[in-house]
C-alpha positions in Angstrom: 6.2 14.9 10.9 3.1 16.4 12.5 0.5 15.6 9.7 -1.6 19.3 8.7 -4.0 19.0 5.4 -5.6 21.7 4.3 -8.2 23.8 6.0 -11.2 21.6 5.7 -13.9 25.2 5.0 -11.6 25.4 2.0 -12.5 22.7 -1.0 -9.8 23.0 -3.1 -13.0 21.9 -5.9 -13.3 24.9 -8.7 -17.2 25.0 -10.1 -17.5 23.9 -12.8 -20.2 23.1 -15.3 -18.9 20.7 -18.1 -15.6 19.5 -16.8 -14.6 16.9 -14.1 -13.1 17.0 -10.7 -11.3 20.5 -11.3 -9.4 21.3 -8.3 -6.1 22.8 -7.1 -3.5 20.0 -5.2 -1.5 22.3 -3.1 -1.9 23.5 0.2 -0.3 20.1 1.8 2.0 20.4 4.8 5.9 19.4 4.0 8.8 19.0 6.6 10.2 22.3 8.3 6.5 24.2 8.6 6.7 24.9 4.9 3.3 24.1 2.3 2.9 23.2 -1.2 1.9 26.2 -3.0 -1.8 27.0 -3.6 -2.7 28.8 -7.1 -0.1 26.8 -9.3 -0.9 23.7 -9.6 -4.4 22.2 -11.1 -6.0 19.0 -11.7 -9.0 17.5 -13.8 -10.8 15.5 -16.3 -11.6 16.7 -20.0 -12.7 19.8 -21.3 -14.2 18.7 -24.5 -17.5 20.1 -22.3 -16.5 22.7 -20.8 -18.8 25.7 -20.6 -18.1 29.7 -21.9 -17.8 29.9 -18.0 -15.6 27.2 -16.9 -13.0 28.3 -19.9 -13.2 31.7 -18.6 -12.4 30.6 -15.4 -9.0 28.1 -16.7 -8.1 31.4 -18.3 -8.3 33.5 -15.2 -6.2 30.8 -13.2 -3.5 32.0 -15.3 -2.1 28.3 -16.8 0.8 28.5 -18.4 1.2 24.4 -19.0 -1.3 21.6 -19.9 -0.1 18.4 -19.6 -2.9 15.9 -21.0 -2.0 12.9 -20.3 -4.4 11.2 -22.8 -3.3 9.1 -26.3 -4.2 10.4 -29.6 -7.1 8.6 -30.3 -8.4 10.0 -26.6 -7.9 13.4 -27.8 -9.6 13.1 -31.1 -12.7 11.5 -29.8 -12.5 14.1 -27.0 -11.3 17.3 -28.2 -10.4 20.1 -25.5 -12.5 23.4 -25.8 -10.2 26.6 -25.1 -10.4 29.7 -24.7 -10.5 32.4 -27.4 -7.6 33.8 -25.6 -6.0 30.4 -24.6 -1.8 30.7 -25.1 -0.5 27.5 -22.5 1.5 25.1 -23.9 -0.2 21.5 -24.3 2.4 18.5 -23.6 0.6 15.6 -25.0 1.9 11.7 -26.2 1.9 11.0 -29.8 0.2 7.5 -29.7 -1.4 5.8 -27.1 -1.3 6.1 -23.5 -3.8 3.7 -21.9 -5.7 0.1 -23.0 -9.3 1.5 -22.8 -9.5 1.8 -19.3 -12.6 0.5 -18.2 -14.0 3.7 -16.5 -14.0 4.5 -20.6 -16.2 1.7 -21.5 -13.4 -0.8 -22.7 -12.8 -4.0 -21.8 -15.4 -5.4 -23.7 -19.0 -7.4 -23.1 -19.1 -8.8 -19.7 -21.2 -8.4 -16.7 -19.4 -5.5 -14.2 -19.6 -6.7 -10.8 -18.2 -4.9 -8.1 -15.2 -7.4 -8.0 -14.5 -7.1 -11.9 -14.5 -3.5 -11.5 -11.9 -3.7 -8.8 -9.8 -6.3 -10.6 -10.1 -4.4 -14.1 -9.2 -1.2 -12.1 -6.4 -2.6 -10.4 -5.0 -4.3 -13.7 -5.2 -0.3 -14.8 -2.6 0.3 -11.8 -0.5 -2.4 -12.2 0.3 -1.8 -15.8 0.7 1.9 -15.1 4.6 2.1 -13.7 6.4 0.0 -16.7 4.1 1.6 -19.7 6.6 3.3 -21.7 4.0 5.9 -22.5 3.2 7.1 -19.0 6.6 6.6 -17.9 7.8 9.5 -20.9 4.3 11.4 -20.0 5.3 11.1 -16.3 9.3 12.6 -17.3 7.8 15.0 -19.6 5.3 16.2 -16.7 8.3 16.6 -14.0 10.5 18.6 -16.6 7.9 21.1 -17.2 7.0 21.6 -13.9 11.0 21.9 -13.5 11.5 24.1 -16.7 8.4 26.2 -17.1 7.1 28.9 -15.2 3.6 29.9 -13.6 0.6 27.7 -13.5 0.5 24.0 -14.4 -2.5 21.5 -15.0 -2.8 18.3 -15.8 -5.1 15.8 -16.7 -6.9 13.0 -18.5 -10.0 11.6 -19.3 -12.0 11.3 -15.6 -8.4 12.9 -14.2 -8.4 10.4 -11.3 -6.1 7.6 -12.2 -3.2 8.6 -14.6 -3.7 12.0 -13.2 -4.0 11.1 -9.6 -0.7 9.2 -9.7 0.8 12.5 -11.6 -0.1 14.5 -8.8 0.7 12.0 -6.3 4.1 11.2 -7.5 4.5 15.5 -7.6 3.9 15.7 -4.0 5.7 12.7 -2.9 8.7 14.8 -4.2 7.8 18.0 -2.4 7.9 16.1 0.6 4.2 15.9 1.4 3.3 13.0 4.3 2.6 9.6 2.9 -1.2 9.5 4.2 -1.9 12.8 2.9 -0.5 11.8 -0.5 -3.2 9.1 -0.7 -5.8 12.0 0.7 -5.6 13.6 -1.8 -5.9 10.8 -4.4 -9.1 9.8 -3.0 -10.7 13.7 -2.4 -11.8 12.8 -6.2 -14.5 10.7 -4.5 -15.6 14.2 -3.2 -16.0 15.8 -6.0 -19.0 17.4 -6.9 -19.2 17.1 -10.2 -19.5 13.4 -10.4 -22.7 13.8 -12.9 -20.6 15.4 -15.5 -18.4 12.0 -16.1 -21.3 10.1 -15.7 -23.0 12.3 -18.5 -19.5 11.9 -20.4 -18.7 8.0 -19.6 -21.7 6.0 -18.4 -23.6 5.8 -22.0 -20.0 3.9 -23.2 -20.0 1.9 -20.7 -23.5 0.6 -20.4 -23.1 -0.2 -23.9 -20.2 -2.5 -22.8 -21.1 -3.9 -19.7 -25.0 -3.3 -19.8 -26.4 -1.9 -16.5 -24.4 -1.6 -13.7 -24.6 -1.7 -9.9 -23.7 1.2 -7.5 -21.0 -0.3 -5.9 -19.4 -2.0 -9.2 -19.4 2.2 -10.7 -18.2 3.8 -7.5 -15.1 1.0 -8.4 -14.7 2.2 -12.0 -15.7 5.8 -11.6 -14.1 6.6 -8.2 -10.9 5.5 -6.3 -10.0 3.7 -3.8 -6.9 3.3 -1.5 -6.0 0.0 -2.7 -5.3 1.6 -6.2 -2.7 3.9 -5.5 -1.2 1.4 -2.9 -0.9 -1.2 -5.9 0.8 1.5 -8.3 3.3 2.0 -5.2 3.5 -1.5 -4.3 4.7 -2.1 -8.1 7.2 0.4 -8.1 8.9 -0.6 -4.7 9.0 -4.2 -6.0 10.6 -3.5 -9.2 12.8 -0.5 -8.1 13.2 -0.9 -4.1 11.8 2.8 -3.7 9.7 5.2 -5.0 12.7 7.6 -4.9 14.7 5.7 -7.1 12.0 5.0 -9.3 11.4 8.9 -9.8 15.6 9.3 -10.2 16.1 6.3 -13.0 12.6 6.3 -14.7 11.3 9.3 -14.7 14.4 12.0 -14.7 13.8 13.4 -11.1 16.9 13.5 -9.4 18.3 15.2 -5.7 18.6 18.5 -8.0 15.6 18.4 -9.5 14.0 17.6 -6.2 15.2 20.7 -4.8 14.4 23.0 -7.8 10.7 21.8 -7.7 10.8 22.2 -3.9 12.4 25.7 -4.3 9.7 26.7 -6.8 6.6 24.9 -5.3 6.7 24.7 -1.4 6.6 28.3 0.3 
């Protein structure tokens, strides 16, 4: 397959003024000259800041399903803002989906070097395919997007790492080319928004880890390719493909391939 991404003058990046990394995921090439649809499906951090604007801009995308992908204790430190008008259905986990990860300020007191930020990172990635939470999130996120009609986001705290293997795992399914799977994982590097998480995570984590150096918050706040590699590596280890991880894990089977191909790839 002849690899075609996006057109490059168009950031898939909504503005935004109080939420994180907003930004439609389709657009991506697939087998047979078809794309993922653009205008469905959404990605991004927390609301529990967003403006009068950026809710009236959710609103207009026309959203018909939230999945947050955050535990309880996330969502009642963090509470969503919505729209006066706001009818989507949330799909959330009752309990805990994530050990502090340490983008959050977790981990506790030690000194955040590049290196520790990488290996607590990874340890995030590693743990991420067998967690019984994700793994029902993860179902629960593929049978909307099955079930449900119109728009879809989803997201979680910084909506990089639970939600960028969400979205990932989404367009591995509609075919999209493995490289540009891991594209757009790591276009959350490009997003222009990074001083709203900093605004939202950096005061938690300083209080953790004290200060901490460029490189070692680009690790915890950003992504890198190694990170999705690891989450993959995991799965093809324990399952022998990603494929049959999706059909025995996570419900998504040859027909539920094709109805999420049918409905999302024009």
């Amino acid at each position: 397959m002849i690899r075609d991404l996006p057109p490059a003058d168009v950031s898939p990046f909504l503005p935004t003024e109080g939420i994180h990394n907003l930004r439609d995921y389709g657009g991506y090439a697939v087998p047979g000259g078809g794309r993922v649809k653009t205008g469905l499906l959404f990605r991004s951090g927390q609301h529990m800041e967003a403006s009068e604007a950026d809710l009236d801009l959710i609103h207009a995308l026309d959203i018909r399903t939230i999945i947050d992908l955050r535990g309880t204790s996330e969502r009642e430190g963090f509470p969503c803002r919505r729209h006066p008008q706001f009818a989507a259905e949330v799909i959330a986990h009752d309990g805990e989906t994530s050990n502090s990860p340490p983008h959050e300020g977790g981990g506790g007191k030690v000194v955040m070097t590049p290196q520790k930020a990488r290996e607590r990172m990874l340890a995030v990635y590693t743990r991420m395919p067998v967690n019984p939470a994700m793994i029902s999130m993860f179902s629960r996120y593929f049978a909307a997007l099955d079930e449900r009609d119109g728009g879809s986001l989803v997201h979680c705290f910084a909506g990089k790492d639970r939600t960028g293997i969400a979205a990932s795992l989404l367009l591995h399914v509609l075919g999209v080319h493995r490289d540009d799977v891991v594209a757009e994982f790591l276009r959350t590097n490009d997003a222009p928004t990074r001083d709203i998480l900093e605004r939202q995570s950096l005061p938690r984590m300083q209080a953790h880890y004290g200060d901490i150096e460029p490189e070692a918050l680009h690790n915890l706040m950003g992504v890198l390719p190694e990170y999705i590699e690891t989450y993959f590596a995991e799965v093809t280890r324990d399952h022998g493909s990603i494929d049959t991880y999706l059909a025995t894990r996570l419900g998504v089977d040859e027909a539920r391939k094709a109805r999420l191909r049918e409905k999302l790839v024009a």
